[in-house]
C-alpha positions in Angstrom: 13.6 25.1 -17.5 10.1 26.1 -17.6 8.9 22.8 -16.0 11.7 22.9 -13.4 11.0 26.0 -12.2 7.1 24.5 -12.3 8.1 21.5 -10.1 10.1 23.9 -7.5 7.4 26.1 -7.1 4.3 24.1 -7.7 3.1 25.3 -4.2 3.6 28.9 -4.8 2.1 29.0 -8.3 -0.9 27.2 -7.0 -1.5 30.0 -4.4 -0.8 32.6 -7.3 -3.7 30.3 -9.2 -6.2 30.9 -6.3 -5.6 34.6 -6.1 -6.0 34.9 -9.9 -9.6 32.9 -10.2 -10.2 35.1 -7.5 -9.8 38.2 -9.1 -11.2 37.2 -12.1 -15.0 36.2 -10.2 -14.7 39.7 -9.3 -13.5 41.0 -12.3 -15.7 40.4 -14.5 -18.5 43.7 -15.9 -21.4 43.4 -14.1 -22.5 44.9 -17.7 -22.6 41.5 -19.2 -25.5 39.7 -18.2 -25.7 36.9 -15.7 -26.2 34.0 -17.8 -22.7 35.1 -19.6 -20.6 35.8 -16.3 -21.5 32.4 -14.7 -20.1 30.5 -18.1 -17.2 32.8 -18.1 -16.3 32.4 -13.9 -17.0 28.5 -15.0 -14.2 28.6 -18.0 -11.8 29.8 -16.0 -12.7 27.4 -13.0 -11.9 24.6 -15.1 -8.7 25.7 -17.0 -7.6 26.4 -13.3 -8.8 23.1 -12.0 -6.7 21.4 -15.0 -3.5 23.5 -14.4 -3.5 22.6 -11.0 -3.8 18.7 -12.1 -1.1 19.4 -13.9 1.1 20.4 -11.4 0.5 17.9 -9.2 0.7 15.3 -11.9 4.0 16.6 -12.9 5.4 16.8 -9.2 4.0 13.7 -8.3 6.2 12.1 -11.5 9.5 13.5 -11.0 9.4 11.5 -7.2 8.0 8.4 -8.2 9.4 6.3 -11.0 7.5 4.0 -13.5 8.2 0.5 -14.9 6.5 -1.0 -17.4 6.8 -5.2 -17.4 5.2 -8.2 -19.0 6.1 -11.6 -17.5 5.3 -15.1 -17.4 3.0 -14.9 -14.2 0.0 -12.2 -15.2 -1.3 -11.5 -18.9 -0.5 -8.1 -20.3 1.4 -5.1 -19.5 2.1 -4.4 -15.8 3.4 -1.5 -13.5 6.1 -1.1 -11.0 6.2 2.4 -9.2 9.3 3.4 -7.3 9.7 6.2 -4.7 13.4 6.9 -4.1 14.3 9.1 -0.9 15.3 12.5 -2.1 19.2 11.8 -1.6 18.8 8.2 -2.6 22.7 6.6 -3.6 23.7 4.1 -5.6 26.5 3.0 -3.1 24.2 3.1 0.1 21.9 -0.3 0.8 18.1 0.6 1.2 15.2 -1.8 2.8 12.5 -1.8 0.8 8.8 -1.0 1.5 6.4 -3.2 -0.7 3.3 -1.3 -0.4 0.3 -3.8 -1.4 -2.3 -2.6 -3.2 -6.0 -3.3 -3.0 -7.6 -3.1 -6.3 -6.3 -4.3 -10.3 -4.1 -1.8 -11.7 -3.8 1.4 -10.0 -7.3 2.1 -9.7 -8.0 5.0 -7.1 -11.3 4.2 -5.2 -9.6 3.2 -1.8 -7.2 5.9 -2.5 -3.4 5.9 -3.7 -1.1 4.3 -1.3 2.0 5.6 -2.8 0.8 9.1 -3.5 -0.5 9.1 0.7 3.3 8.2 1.6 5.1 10.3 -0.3 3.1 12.9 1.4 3.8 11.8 5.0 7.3 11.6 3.5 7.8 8.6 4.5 10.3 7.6 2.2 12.8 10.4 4.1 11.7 10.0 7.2 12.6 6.4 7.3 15.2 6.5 4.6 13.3 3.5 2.3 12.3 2.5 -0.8 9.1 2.7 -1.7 7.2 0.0 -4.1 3.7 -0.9 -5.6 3.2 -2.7 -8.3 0.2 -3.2 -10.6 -2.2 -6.9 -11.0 -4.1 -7.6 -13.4 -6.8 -9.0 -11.6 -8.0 -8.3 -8.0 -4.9 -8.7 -6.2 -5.4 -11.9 -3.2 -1.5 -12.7 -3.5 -2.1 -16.4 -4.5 -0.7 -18.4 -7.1 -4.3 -19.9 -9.0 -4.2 -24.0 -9.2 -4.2 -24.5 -12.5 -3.5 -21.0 -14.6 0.4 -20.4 -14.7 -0.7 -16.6 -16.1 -2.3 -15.5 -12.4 0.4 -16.3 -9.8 0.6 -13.2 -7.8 2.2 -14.3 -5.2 5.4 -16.1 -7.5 5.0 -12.2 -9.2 5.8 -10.6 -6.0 8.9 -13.0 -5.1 9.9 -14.1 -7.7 10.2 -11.4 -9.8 8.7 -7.6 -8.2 11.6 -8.3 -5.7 14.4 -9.5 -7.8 13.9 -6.6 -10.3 13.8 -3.9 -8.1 17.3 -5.2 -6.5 18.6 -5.3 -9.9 17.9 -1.9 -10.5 18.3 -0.1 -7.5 20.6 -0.3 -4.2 19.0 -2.6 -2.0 19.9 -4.8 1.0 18.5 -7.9 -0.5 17.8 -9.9 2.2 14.8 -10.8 4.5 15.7 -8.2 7.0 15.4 -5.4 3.6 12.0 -7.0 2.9 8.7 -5.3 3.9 5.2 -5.5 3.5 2.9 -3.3 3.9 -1.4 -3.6 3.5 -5.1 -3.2 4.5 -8.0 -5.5 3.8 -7.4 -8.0 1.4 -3.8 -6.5 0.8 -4.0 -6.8 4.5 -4.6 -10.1 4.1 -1.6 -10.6 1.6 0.6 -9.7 4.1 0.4 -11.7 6.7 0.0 -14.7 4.3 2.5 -13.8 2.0 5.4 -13.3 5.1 3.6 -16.9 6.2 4.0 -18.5 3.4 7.5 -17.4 2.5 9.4 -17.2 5.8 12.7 -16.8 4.9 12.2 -14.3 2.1 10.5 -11.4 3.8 11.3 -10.2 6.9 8.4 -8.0 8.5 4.7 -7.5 7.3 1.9 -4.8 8.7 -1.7 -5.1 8.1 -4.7 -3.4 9.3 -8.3 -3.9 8.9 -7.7 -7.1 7.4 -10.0 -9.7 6.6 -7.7 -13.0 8.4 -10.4 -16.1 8.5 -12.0 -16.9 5.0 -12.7 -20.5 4.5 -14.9 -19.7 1.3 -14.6 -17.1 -1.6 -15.9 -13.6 -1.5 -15.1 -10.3 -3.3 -13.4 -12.3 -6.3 -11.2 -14.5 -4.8 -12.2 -17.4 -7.0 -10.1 -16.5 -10.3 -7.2 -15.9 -8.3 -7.3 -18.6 -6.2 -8.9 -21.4 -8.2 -10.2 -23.8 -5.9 -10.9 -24.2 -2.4 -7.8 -26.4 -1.8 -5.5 -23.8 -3.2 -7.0 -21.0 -0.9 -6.5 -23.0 2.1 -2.7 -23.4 1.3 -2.7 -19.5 1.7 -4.5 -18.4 4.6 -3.4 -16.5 7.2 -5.0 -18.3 9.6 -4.2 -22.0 8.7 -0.6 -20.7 8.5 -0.3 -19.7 11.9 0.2 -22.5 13.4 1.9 -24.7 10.8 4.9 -21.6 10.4 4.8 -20.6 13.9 8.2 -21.5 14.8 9.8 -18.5 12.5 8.3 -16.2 14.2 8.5 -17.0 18.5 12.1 -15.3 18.9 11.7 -12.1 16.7 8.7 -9.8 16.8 8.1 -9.7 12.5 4.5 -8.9 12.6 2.2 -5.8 13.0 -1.5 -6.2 13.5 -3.9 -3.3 13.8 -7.0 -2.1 13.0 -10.3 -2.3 13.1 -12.9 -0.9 10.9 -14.7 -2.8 8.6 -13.6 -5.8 9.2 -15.6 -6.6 12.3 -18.1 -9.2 12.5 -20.1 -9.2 8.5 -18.1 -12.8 8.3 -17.9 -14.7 11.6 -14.6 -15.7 12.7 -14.3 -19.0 14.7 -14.4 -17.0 18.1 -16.8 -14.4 17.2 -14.2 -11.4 17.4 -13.6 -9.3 14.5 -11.2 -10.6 12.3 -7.9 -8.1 13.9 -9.0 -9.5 17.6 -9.4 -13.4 16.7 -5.9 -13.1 15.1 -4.5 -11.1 17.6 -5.7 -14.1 19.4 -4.8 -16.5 17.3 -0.9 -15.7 17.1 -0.5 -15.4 21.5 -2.2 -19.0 21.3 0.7 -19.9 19.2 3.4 -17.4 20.7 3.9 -15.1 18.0 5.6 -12.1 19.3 3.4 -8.8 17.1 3.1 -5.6 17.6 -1.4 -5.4 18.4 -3.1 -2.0 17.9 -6.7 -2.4 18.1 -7.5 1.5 18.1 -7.1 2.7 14.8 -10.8 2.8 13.3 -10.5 4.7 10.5 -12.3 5.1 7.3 -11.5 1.8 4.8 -9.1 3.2 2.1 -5.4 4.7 2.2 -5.6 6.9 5.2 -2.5 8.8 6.6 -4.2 8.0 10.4 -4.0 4.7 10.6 -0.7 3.8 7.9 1.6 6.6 10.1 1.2 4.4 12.9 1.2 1.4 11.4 4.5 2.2 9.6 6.2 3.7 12.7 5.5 0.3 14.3 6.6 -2.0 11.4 9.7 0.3 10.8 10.5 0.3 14.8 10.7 -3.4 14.4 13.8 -2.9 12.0 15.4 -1.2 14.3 14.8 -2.7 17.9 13.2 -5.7 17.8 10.7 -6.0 21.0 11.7 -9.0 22.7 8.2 -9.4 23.6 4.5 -8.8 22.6 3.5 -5.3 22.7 -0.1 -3.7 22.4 0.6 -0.5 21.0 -1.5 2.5 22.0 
């Protein structure tokens, strides 16, 4: 009951919190000397920093679920995080956000993808499913040559998808499908949508690195080889896949921050304009949104509008290409 009433409140206790460190900095006897007042204000700084964690922590749980896996295609344990809308039903289909991540695990430095969402609430706002899932090494979402244990791309189709429409109401089709990235996740899903047409229906990237013909930021134990990078890049896929994607507008492409010109591209645009060029050379219909330079982690700036235009595509296709503003 206690930890109910915890989670119902959590934005009223931590004002009460404030108010209380508050009056205890000016509580405390100017009889006891300095040295002794700044440990004590300290103390209580911290057991109030670690309450407030805790709150969080706690209300942050009781939204998003937790999985715990081991499979076939990574070594070790594995998490799958689920953010249901608030009046989620078991009887009612849901498309299904697949929110890519861009470091191992659920390592923090560019920011938590999940965490940002639920607080635009986008998972009521748009009436979706929320999903990230854990890798055990950087995540490029390739399948390696020769190693059967790193196949992140098989991991997210073959088995991130099929469990979470096992366990929870789902359209499960292409048109339920979405992905969702930045930089190398970015990256991921445009060439994850390329690669596997039929099974995913939209993808949205910004700030995304889209021509790499050799390895950077440890690409090379995912990948493998050269040969096995080339089979998926966004860039050679374009034009090969081309065809599933000239009727129905499937792709967002924004951006740009720091993926401008540190790696040449073959026209000598940053890597968001030579793709935008890319796909009208080839007639893709995409939603193109150079504006958005924001800082390079999980920002709510630039994945508000870069979720209203994936989700808009769900809805009314654009029977064009659009440059969104």
């Amino acid at each position: 009951m206690i930890i109910c009433n915890l989670l119902n409140n959590a934005n009223c206790i931590y004002a009460n919190l404030l108010n209380c460190l508050h009056i205890a900095k000016n509580s405390i006897s100017d009889k006891i000397p300095s040295a002794m007042r700044k440990y004590i204000f300290n103390l209580v700084f911290v057991c109030f920093a670690l309450v407030t964690q805790f709150l969080y922590s706690f209300t942050l749980a009781d939204r998003i679920k937790t999985h715990l896996v081991e499979t076939e295609y990574q070594n070790g344990t594995q998490e799958i995080r689920v953010l249901l809308p608030d009046d989620y039903q078991d009887d009612k289909q849901y498309r299904v956000l697949y929110v890519l991540p861009v470091e191992k695990g659920f390592d923090k430095k560019y920011g938590f993808a999940l965490g940002v969402l639920r607080k635009m609430n986008a998972h009521n706002i748009y009436d979706i499913i929320i999903v990230q899932m854990g890798f055990e090494k950087e995540p490029w979402y390739a399948d390696h040559a020769t190693d059967l244990h790193t196949r992140q791309a098989s991991y997210l189709k073959d088995f991130v998808v099929p469990f979470i429409e096992k366990h929870y109401s789902t359209l499960a089709a292409s048109k339920g499908r979405l992905l969702f990235g930045f930089s190398k996740s970015g990256f991921g899903a445009f060439s994850l949508i390329l690669t596997y047409t039929d099974f995913f229906g939209y993808a949205a990237s910004w700030d995304a690195p889209m021509f790499l013909d050799k390895f950077y930021f440890k690409m090379k134990p995912v990948f493998g080889t050269l040969d096995q990078l080339n089979k998926f890049r966004p860039d050679l896929l374009v034009p090969k896949k081309k065809r599933f994607f000239t009727k129905t507008t499937r792709l967002v492409l924004s951006g740009e921050k720091d993926w401008g010109k540190s790696i040449p591209t073959p026209t000598g645009d940053s890597h968001t304009t030579a793709m935008h060029k890319l796909l009208l050379e080839n007639g893709i219909k995409h939603i193109y949104n150079d504006q958005l330079n924001i800082p390079h982690r999980w920002d709510k700036r630039w994945m508000a509008p870069t979720l209203h235009a994936l989700m808009q595509l769900t809805k009314d296709p654009p029977n064009s290409h659009q440059q969104s503003r």
